[in-house]
C-alpha positions as CSV (number, residue, x, y, z in Angstrom):
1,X,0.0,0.0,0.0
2,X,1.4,3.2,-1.5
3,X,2.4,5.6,1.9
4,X,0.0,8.1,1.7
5,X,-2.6,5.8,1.9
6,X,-0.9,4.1,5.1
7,X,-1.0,7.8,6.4
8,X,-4.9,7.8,5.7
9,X,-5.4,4.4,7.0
10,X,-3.8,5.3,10.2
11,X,-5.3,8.3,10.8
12,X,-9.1,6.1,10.8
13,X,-9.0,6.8,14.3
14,X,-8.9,10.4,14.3
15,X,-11.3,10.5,11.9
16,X,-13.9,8.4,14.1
17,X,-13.1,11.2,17.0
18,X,-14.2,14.0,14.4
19,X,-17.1,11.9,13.4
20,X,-18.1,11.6,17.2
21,X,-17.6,15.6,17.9
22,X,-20.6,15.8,15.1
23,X,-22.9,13.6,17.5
24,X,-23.0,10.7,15.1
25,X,-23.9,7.6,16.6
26,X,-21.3,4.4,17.4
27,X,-22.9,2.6,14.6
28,X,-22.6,5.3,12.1
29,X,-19.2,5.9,12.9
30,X,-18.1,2.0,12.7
31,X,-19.9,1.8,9.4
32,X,-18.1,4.8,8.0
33,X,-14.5,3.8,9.7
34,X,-15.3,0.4,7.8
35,X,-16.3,1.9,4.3
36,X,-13.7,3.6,4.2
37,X,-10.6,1.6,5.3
38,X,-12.3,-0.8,2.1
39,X,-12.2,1.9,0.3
40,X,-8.6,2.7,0.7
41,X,-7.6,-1.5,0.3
42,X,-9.4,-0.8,-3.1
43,X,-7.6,2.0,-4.1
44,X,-4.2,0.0,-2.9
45,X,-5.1,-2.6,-5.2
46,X,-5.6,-0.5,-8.1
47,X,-2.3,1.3,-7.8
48,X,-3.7,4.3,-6.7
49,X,-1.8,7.1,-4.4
50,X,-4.5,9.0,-2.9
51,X,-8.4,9.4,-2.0
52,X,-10.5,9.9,-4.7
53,X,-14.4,10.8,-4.1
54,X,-15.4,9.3,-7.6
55,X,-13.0,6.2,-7.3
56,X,-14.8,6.0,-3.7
57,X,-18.6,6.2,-4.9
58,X,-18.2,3.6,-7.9
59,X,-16.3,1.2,-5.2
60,X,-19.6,1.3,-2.6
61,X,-21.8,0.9,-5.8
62,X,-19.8,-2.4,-6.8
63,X,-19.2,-3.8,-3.5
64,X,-22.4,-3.1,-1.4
65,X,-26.1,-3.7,-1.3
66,X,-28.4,-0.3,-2.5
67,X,-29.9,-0.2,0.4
68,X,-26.9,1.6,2.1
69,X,-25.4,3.3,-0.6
70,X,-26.4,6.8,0.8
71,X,-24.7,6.1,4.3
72,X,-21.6,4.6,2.8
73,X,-21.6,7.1,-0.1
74,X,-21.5,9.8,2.3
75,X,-18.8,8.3,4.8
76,X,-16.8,9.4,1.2
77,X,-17.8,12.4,1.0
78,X,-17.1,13.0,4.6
79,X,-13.5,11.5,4.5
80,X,-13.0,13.7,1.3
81,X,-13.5,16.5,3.8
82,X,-11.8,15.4,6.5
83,X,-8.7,14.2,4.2
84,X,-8.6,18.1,3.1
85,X,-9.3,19.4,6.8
86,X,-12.4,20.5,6.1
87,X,-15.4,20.7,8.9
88,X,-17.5,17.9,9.4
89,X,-20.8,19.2,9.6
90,X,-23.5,17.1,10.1
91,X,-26.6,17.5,7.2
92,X,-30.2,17.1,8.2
93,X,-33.6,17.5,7.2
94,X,-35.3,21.0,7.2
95,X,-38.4,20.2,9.8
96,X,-41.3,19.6,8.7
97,X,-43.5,22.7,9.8
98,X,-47.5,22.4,10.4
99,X,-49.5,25.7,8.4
100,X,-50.5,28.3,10.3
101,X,-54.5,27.8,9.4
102,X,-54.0,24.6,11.8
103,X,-51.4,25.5,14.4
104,X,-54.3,26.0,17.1
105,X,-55.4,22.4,17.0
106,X,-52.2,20.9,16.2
107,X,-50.0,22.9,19.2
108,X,-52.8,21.7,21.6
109,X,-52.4,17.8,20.1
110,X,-48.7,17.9,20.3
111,X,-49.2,19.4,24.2
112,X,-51.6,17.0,25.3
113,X,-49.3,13.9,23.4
114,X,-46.2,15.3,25.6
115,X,-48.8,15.5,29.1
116,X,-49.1,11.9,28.7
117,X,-45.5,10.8,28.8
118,X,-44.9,10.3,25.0
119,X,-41.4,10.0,24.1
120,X,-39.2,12.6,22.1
121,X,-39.1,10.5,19.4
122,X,-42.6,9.1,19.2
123,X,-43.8,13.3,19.4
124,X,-41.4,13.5,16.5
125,X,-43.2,10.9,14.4
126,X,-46.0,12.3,15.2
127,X,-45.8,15.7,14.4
128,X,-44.3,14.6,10.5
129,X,-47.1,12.4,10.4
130,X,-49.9,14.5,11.5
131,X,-48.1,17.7,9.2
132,X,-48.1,15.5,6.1
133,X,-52.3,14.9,6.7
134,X,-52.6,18.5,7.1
135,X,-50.4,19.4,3.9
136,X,-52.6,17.1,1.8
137,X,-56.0,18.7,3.5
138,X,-54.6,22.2,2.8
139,X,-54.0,21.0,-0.9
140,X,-57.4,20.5,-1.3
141,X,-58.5,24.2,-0.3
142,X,-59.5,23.4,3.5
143,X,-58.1,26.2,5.9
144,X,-59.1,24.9,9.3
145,X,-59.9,22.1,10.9
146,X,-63.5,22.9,11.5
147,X,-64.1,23.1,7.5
148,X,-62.7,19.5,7.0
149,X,-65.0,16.7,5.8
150,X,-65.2,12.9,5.9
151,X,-64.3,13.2,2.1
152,X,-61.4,15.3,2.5
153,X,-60.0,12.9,5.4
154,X,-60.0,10.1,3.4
155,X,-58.8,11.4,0.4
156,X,-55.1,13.3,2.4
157,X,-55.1,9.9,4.3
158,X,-52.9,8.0,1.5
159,X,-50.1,11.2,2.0
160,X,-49.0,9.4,5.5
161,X,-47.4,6.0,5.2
162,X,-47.2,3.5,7.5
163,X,-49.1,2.0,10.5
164,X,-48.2,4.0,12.7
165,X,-48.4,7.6,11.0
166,X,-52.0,6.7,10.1
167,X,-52.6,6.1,13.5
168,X,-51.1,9.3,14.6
169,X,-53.5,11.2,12.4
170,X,-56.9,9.4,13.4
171,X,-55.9,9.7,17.1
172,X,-55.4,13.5,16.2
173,X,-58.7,13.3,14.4
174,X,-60.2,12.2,17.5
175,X,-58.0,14.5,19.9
176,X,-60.1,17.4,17.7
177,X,-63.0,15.8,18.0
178,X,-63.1,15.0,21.4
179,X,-62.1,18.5,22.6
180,X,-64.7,21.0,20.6
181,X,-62.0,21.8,17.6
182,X,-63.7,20.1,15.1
183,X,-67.7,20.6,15.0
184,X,-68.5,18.1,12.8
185,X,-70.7,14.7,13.6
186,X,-68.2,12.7,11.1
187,X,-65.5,12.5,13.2
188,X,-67.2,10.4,16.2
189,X,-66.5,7.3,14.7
190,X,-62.8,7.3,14.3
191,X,-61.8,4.9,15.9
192,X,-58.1,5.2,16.9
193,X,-55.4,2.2,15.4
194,X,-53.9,0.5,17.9
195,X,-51.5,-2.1,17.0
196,X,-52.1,-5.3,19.2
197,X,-48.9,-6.6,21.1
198,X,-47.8,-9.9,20.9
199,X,-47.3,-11.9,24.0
200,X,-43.8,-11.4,25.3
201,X,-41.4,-13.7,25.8
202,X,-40.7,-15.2,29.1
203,X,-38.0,-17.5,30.9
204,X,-38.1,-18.6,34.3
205,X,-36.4,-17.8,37.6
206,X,-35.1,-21.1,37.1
207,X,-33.9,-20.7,33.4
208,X,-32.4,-17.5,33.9
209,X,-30.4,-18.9,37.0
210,X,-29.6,-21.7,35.4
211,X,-27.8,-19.3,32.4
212,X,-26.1,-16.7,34.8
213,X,-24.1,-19.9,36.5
214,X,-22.8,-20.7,32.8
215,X,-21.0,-17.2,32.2
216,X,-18.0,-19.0,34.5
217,X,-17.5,-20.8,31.4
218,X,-16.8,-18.1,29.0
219,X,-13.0,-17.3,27.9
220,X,-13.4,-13.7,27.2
221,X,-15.2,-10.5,28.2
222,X,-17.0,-12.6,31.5
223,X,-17.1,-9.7,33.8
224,X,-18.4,-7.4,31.0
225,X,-21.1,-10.5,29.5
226,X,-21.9,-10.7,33.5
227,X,-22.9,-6.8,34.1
228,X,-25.0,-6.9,30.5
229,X,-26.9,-10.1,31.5
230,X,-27.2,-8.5,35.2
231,X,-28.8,-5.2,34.4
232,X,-31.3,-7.1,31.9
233,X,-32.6,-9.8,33.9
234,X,-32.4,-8.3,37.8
235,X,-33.0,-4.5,36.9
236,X,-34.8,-4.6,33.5
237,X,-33.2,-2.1,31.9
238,X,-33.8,-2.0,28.6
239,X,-30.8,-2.8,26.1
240,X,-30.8,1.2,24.6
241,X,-30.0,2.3,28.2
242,X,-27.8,-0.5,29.4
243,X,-25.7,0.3,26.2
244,X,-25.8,4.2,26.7
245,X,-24.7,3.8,30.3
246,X,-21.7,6.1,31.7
247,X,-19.2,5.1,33.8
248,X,-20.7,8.3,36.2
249,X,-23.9,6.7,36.4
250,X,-22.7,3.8,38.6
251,X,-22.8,4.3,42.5
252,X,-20.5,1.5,43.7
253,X,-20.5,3.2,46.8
254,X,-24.1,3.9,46.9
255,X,-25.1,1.1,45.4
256,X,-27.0,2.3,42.7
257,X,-27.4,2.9,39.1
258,X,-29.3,6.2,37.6
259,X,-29.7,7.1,33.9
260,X,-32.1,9.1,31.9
261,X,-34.0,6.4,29.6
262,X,-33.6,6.8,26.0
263,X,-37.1,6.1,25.5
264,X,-39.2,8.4,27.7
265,X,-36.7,11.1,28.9
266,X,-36.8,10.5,32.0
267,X,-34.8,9.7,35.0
268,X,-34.5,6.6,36.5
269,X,-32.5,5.3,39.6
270,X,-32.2,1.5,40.7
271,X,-30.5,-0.3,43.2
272,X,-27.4,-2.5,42.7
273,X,-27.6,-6.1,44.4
274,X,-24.2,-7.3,45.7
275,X,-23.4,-9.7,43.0
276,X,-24.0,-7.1,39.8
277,X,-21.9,-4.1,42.3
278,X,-19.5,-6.9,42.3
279,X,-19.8,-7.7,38.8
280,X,-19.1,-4.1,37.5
281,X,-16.3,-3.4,39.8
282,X,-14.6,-6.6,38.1
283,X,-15.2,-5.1,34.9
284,X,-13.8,-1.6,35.6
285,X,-10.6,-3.1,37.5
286,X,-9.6,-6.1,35.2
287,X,-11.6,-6.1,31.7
288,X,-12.3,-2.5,30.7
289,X,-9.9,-1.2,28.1
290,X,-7.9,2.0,28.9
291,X,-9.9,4.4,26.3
292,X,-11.1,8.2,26.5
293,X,-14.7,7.1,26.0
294,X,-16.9,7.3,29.0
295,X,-19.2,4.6,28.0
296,X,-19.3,2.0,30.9
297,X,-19.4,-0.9,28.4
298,X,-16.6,-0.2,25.7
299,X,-16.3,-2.6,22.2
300,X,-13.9,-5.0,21.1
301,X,-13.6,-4.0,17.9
302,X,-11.2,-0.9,16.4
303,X,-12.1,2.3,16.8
304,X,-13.0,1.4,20.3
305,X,-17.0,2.7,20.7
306,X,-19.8,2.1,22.5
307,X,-20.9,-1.8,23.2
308,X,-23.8,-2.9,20.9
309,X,-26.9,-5.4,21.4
310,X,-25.9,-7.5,18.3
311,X,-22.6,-7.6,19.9
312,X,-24.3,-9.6,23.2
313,X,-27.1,-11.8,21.7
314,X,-24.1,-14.4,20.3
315,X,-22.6,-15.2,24.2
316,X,-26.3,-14.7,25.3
317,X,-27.5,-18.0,23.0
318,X,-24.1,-19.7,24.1
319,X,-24.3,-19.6,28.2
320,X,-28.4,-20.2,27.4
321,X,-27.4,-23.0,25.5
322,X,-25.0,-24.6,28.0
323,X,-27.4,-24.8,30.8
324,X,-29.8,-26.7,28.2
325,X,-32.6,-24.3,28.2
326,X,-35.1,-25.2,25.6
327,X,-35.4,-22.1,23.7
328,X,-37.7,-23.6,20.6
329,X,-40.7,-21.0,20.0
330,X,-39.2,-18.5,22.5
331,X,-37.5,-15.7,21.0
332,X,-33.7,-15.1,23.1
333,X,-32.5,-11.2,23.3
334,X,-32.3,-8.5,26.7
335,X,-35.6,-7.5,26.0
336,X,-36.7,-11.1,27.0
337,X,-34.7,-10.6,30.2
338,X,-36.8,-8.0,30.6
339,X,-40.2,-9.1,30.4
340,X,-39.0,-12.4,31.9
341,X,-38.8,-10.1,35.3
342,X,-41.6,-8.4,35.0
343,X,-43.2,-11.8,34.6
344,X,-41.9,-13.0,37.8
345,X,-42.5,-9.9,39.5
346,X,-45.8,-10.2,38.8
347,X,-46.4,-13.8,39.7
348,X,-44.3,-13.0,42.7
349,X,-48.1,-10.8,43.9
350,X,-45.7,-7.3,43.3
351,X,-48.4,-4.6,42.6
352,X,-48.7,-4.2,38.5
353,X,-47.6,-0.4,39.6
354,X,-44.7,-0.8,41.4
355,X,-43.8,-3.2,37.8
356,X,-44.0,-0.4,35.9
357,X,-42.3,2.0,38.2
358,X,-39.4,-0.7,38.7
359,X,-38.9,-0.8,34.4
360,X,-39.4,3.1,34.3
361,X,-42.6,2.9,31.7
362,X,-44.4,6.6,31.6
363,X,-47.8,5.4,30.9
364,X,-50.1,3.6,32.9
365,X,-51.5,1.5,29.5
366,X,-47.8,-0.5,30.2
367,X,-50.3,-2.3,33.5
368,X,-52.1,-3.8,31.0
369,X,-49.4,-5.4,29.0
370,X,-48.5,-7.1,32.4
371,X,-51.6,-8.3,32.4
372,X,-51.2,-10.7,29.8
373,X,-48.3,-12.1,31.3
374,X,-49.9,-12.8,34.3
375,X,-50.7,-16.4,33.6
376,X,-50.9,-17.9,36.9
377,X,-53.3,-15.6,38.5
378,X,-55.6,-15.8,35.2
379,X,-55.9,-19.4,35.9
380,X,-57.7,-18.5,39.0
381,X,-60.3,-17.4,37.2
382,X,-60.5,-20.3,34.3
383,X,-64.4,-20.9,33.4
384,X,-65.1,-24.7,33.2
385,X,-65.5,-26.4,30.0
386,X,-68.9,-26.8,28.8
387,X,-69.7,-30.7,28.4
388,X,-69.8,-31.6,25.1
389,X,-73.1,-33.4,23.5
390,X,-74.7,-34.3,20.5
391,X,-73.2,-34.2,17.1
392,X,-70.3,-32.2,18.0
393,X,-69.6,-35.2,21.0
394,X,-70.7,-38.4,18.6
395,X,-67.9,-36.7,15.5
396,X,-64.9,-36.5,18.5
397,X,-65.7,-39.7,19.2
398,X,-65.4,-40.5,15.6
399,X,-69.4,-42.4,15.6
């Protein structure tokens, strides 16, 4: 490899810094580190001295699926920039903004969506999706929400895609309707899309036991695999925010962990049992690489970043594995830790609200997904079979 492209390849780690300083995230930057360092083995091969852009783009065209060619196309154009000490500045979207002729009853939507406990991101998706409805009403020459018709909802419904931003729009629809902002009689049927959820996924006290005794057996990254599994199946805390941890969030003298959740925004603070204080302090004295990342759980792989879920779920089969835990029909990831306690919290008789304060959900519909997990108690309650007769009795019976 010519030596200007050993300079460039060496200097991948700088480049993920500058990357990071534009609030990319881990995965971004390891995809673009990636891309690149590709890139340059490409060039190598062709004879080339330097980084060209072009060269770049018709390499991720040849080499990689469409479906990523934007990203990886622009961790060129970005290196291109960086290569000639140019700012890295990161691109995005122009917000979507709702007209004026509906800002009253979309504000007060948006306002009573954020009351509730919505998340940053779901108010996000909703406001594109409810904009979008109101673009398409507005094209059709309605300018306010009292003039709009069943005919003109149905005909700006096909501008939102996707379950969930059609959803967002009816349950604006009957937001408006429900508080005085929209007069007419058609709106009272909407009925608001909700998406039913699967049953989760549940292990036992005993199977998950039976798994933590099995990281012992591990070669590498124990006391790190250890603290993951810990936080998931004692704590619940779901993979985003065991992944987005800080080294500063951990109390070992306190004995407790606090974090704002990705999801909702809001705080949370939990207490560490012995064996996952334990666990961690391990981790920080013997496995933890030496790194200027603040992460608590720091990656393998070069550039060091931020540990990732797809990173876990391998070791997670393996220990599940060697303890001989069935896993056929039951889906295996942290999220199953996590439902798997609030399973056994539950059929432990722990109030359903002291659940849902322990796994830091904002809304109280999060009671009724417990519900369904409750299995034990429902039993209780089991209505005896009717005795069979007649035809339906003689045809079992096969008469």
């Amino acid at each position: 490899m010519d030596s200007k492209l050993v300079k460039l390849r060496s200097a991948m780690d700088c480049f993920a810094a500058k990357l990071r300083e534009i609030e990319l995230s881990e995965s971004t930057v390891s995809l673009y580190v990636r891309t690149v360092k590709a890139a340059l083995s490409h060039f190598a091969e062709k004879g080339m001295d330097r980084f060209d852009l072009q060269e770049g783009i018709r390499f991720v065209e040849g080499n990689f699926g469409k479906s990523m060619w934007d990203l990886r196309k622009s961790a060129m154009r970005r290196f291109e920039n960086f290569v000639a000490e140019l700012p890295l500045e990161r691109r995005g979207r122009d917000p979507l903004k709702c007209d004026p002729d509906f800002s009253v009853a979309f504000n007060s939507y948006i306002d009573h969506c954020a009351s509730i406990g919505n998340s940053e991101g779901t108010l996000r998706r909703k406001r594109a999706a409810v904009t979008r409805f109101l673009g398409a009403i507005k094209g059709q020459g309605v300018r306010s929400t009292c003039l709009i018709t069943h005919k003109e909802m149905l005909a700006a419904l096909p501008a939102v895609s996707g379950v969930e931003g059609r959803a967002a729009v009816k349950e604006f629809l009957r937001y408006c309707f429900d508080e005085g902002l929209v007069p007419s009689a058609a709106f009272a049927a909407i009925r608001v899309a909700r998406r039913k959820k699967p049953l989760p996924v549940v292990y036992s006290k005993d199977e998950v036991e039976a798994a933590y005794q099995k990281i012992d057996c591990l070669k590498t990254n124990r006391e790190r695999f250890r603290c993951v599994y810990l936080l998931a199946c004692e704590l619940g805390i779901r993979p985003r925010d065991i992944f987005g941890l800080r080294v500063g969030d951990v109390d070992l003298v306190g004995m407790r962990v606090s974090f704002v959740q990705a999801k909702t925004g809001r705080p949370l603070s939990l207490p560490l049992s012995n064996r996952l204080a334990s666990a961690i302090r391990s981790y920080l004295e013997g496995e933890r690489p030496a790194t200027g990342l603040d992460f608590l759980f720091i990656s393998d792989g070069r550039p060091r970043g931020k540990l990732s879920n797809g990173s876990v779920l391998p070791t997670l089969r393996k220990v599940f594995d060697l303890a001989g835990i069935d896993r056929r029909g039951r889906k295996l990831g942290l999220s199953a830790m996590r439902s798997s306690l609030a399973s056994n919290l539950v059929n432990s008789d722990v109030p359903y609200e002291v659940v849902r304060d322990v796994l830091g959900h904002s809304s109280k519909r999060a009671i009724e997904h417990y519900v369904s997990i409750d299995v034990e108690r429902l039993r209780e309650y089991a209505l005896e079979p009717i005795p069979l007769s007649g035809k339906i009795l003689h045809a079992l019976e096969g008469k």
